[in-house]
C-alpha positions as CSV (number, residue, x, y, z in Angstrom):
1,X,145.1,71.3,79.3
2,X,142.2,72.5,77.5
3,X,144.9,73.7,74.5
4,X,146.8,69.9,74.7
5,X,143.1,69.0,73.9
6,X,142.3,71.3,71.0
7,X,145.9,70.9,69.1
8,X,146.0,67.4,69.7
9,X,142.1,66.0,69.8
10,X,142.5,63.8,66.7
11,X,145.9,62.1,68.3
12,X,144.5,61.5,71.8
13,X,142.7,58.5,72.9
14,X,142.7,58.5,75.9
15,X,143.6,61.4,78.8
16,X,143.4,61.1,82.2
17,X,143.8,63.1,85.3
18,X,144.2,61.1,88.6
19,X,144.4,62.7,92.6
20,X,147.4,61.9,94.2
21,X,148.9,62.5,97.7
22,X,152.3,63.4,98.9
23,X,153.3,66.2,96.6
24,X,152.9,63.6,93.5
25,X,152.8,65.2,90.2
26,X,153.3,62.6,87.7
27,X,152.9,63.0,83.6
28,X,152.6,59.7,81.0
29,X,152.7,59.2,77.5
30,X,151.7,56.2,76.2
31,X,152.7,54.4,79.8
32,X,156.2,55.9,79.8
33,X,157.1,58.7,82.8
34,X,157.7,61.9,80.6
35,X,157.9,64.4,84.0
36,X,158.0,63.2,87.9
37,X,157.5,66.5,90.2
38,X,159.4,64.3,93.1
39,X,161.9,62.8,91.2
40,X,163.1,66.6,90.1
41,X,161.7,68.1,93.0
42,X,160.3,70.5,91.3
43,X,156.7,71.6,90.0
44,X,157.3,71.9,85.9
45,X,157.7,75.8,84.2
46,X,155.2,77.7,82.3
47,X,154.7,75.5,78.9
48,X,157.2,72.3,80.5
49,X,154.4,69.6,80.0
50,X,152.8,71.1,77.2
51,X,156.5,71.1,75.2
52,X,157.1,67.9,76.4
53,X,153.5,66.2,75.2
54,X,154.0,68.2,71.4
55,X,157.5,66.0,71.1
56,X,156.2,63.4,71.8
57,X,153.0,63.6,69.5
């Protein structure tokens, strides 16, 4: 996370990082449901969220 935070410090606002229970492993972007670990049933690959937060920035 720590490089999401250094490419990106001047586009973020606001970045959160909540405990959850029951395998959750959820990822927003401005409110919208970019990656759900239960809906694919799968934990993301090496770089998954960090490609997925650079196309949407």
């Amino acid at each position: 996370m720590n490089k999401i935070l250094d490419e990106y410090k001047t586009n973020i606002s606001n970045f959160e990082l909540l405990p959850s229970v029951n395998g959750v492993f959820d990822v927003f972007i401005d409110g919208a449901l970019v990656f759900s670990r239960k809906a694919i049933n799968r934990m993301p690959n090496e770089n998954e969220i960090e490609d997925l937060i650079a196309s949407k920035m």
